[in-house]
C-alpha positions in Angstrom: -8.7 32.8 -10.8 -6.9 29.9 -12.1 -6.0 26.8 -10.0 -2.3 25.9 -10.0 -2.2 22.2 -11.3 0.1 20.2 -8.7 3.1 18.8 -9.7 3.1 14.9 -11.5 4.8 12.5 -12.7 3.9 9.7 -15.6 4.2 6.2 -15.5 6.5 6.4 -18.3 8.8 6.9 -14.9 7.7 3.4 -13.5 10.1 1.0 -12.3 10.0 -2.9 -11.6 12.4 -2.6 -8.4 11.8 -0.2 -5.1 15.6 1.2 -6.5 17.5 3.4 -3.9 20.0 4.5 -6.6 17.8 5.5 -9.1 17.3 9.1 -10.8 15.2 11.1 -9.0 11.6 12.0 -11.0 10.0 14.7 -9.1 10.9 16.5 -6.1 8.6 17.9 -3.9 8.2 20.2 -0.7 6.6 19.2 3.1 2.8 19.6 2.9 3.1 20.0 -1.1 0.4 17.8 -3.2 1.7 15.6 -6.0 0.6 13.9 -8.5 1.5 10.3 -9.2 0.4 8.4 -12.7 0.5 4.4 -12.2 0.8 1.3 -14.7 -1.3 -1.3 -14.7 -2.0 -4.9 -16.7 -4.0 -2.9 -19.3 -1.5 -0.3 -19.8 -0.2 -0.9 -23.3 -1.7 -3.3 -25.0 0.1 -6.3 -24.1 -2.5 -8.0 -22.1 -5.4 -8.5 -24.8 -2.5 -9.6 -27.5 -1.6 -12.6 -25.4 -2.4 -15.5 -23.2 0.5 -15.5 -21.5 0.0 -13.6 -18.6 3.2 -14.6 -16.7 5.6 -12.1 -18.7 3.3 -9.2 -17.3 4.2 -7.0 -14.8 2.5 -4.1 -12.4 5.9 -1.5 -11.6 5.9 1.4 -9.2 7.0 5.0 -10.4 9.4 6.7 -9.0 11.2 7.4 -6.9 10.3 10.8 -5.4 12.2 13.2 -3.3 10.4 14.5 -0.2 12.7 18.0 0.8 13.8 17.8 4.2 13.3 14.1 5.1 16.6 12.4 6.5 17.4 9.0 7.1 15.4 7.4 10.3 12.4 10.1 9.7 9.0 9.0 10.2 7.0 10.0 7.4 3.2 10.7 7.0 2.1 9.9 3.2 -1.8 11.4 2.9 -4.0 10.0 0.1 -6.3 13.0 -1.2 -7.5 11.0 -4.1 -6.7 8.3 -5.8 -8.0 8.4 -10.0 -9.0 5.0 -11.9 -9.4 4.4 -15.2 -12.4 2.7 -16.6 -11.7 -0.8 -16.9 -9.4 -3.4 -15.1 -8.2 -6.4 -15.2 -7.5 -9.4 -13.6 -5.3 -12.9 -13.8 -5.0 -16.0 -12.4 -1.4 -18.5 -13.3 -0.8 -22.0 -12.3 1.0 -22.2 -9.1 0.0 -18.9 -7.6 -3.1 -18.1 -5.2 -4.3 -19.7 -2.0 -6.0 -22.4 -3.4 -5.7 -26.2 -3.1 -5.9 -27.0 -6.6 -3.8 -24.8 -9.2 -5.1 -22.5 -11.2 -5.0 -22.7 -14.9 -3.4 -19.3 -17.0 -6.4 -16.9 -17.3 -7.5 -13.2 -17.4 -10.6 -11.7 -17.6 -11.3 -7.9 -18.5 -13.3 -5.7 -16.0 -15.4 -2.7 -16.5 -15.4 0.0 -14.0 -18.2 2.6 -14.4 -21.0 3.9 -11.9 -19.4 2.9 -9.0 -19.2 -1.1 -9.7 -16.9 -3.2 -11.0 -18.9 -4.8 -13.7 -17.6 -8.7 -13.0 -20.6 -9.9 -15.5 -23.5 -8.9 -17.0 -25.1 -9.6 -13.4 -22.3 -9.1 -10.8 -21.8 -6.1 -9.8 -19.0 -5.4 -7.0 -19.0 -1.7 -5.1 -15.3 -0.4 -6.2 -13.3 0.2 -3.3 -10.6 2.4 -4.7 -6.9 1.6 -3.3 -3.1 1.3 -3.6 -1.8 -1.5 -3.5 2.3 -1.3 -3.8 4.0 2.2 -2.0 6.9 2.9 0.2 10.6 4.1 0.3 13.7 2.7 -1.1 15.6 0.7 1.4 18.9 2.0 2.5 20.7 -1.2 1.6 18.4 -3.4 -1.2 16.6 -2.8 -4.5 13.8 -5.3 -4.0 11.1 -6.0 -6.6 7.9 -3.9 -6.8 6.2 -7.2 -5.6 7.6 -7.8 -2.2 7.0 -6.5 1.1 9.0 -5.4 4.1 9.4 -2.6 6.8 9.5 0.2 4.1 6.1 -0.9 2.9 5.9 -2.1 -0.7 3.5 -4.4 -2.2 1.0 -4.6 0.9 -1.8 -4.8 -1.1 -3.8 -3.7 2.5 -7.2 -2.3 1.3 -7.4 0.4 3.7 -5.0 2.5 1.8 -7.3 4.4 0.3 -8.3 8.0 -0.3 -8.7 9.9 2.9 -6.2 7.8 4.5 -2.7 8.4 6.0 0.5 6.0 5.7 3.6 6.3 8.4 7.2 4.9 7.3 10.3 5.4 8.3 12.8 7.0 5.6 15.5 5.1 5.3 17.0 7.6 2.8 17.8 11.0 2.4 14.6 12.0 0.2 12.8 9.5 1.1 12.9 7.9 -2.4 9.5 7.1 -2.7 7.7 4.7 -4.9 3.7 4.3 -5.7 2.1 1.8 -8.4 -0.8 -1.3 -8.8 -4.1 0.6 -8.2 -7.4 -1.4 -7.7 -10.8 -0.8 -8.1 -11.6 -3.3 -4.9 -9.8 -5.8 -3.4 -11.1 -8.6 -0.8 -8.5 -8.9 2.3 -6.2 -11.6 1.1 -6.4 -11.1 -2.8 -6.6 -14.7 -2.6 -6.3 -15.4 -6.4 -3.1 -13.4 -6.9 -4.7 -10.3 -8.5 -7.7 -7.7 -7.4 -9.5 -5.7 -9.8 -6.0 -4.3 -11.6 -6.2 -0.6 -13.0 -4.6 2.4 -14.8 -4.3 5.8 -13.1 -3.2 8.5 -10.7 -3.3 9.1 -7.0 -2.8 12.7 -5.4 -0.8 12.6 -2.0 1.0 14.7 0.1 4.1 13.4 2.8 5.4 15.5 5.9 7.9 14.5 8.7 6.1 13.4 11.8 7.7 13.2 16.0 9.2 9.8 16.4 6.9 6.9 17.3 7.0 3.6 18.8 7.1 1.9 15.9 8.8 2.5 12.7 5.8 1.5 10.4 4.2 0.5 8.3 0.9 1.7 10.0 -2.3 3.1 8.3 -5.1 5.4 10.1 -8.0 5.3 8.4 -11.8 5.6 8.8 -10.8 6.1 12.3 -9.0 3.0 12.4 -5.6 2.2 13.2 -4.1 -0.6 10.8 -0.7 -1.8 11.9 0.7 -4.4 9.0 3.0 -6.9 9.3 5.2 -9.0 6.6 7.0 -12.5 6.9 7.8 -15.7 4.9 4.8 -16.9 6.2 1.0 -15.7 8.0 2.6 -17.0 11.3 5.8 -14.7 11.0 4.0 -11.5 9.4 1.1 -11.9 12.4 3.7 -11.8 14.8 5.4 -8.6 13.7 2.2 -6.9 13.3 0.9 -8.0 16.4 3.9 -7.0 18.3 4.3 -3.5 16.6 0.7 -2.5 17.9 1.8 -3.6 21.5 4.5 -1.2 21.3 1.6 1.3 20.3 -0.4 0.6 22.9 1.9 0.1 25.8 3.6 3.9 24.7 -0.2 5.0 25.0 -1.6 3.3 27.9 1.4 1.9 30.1 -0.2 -1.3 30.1 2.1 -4.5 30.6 2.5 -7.1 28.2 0.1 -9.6 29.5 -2.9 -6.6 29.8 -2.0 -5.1 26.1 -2.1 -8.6 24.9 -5.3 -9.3 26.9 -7.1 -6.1 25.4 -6.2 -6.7 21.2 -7.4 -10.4 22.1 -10.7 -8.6 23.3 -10.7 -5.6 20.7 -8.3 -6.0 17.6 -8.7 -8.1 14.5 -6.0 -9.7 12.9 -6.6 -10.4 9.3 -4.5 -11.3 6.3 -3.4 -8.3 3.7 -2.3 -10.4 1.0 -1.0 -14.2 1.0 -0.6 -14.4 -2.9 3.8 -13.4 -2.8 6.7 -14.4 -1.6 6.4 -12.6 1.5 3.5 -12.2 3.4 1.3 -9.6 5.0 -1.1 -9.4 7.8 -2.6 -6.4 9.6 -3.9 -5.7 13.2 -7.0 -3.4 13.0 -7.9 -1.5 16.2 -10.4 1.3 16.4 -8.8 4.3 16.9 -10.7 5.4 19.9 -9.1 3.2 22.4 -5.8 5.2 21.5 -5.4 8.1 24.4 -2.7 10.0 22.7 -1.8 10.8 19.4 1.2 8.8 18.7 2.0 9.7 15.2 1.3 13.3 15.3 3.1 16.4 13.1 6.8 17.1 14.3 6.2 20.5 15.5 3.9 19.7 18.2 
């Protein structure tokens, strides 16, 4: 019996902006698994014919139509798998990082085989496969594929991986969704402006979920809630993501403000997502047993 392939799209289709007014490339149903391909530094050639690695670029493709999804719908995205190539790469450019002194222009190619990213001949990191930039057009901006904000974008938060599920609101009819910049593993911060950068494909599926307390970005995964923030700075992105899982919490438990903010100082962590771009990202990570309801749960129920 043969296996219906599920429907893709190339990275041919990638774009540098999250564009609301671009062409639709696929359109998909509710529940339907899709196929997305992604760019990367390697794709093409370009990065082993130059030193320059400041004209390089890691787009998004898209955007995708979800059928059915209106404007203010809160939007599960599941990762079933997520494909890698087998070697990445990685950059560094003066100015950029979290560093004290800058960085001179380098790159460094990165075998991927076995499991490992093979750093050197005796380094060996545990790949960690993720996605780093995904989320919908905003209803009233085109914002490059390297910024963040409420519709999710360049997170870079490691726990987007496979097995995972995302929740953001639609801000479109459609959706207009946009995936890209695939790592092999990533530390929490990606503190030198780049993880482990690869080619390839991730299968998901979206469906419309009840209304929430929040409007996302939030991640469950490996039974872990993950509520991300973004802002100019660590400060300002803290405070939204902190904030956003009070909401959570106070919709689940009924807890004031002082007793929510009393429990995540006892039980969440707060850690950076990335601190490399313009605008920041920091995520609250709570367990997802202390949550007594299902807050972002499927529409029909």
């Amino acid at each position: 019996m043969d296996v219906e392939s599920p429907a893709h799209v190339g990275f041919l289709h990638a774009r540098a902006e999250f564009d609301p007014d671009a062409p639709s490339v696929l359109q998909v149903e509710q529940g339907e698994l899709f196929r997305v391909e992604a760019r990367s530094l390697l794709t093409g050639g370009a990065f082993e014919r130059t030193e320059d690695y400041s004209a390089l670029s890691i787009p998004v493709t898209g955007p995708i139509d979800i059928s059915g999804v209106v404007p203010g719908d809160l939007v599960r995205i599941d990762v079933h798998e997520i494909h890698l190539a087998d070697r990445g790469a990685m950059v560094t450019m003066p100015g950029r990082g979290g560093f004290g002194s800058p960085l001179r222009m380098d790159g460094h190619i990165v075998p991927v085989r076995d499991g490992f990213a093979h750093f050197d001949d005796e380094v060996l990191i545990p790949i960690r496969p993720m996605i780093g930039k995904i989320g919908f057009a905003p209803a009233d901006a085109s914002p490059s594929s390297s910024t963040v904000g409420r519709y999710g974008g360049n997170m870079d938060c490691r726990d987007i991986i496979a097995g995972s599920s995302l929740f953001i609101t639609a801000q479109l009819e459609g959706g207009r969704l946009y995936v890209g910049d695939l790592h092999a593993v990533q530390g929490d911060g990606e503190c030198s402006l780049t993880a482990v950068e690869m080619e390839g494909a991730v299968e998901l599926s979206c469906r419309v979920v009840r209304p929430a307390p929040v409007r996302g970005p939030v991640v469950f995964a490996e039974d872990r809630m993950i509520v991300l923030g973004d802002g100019a700075d660590l400060d300002e992105a803290a405070t939204v993501a902190l904030d956003e899982t009070m909401a959570i919490l106070q919709a689940d438990r009924g807890w004031t403000r002082e007793r929510t903010a009393m429990f995540l100082s006892a039980a969440a962590d707060v850690s950076v997502a990335q601190l490399v771009n313009a605008r920041r990202s920091v995520k609250v990570t709570l367990p997802s047993r202390y949550l007594r309801t299902t807050p972002f749960e499927r529409k029909e129920d």
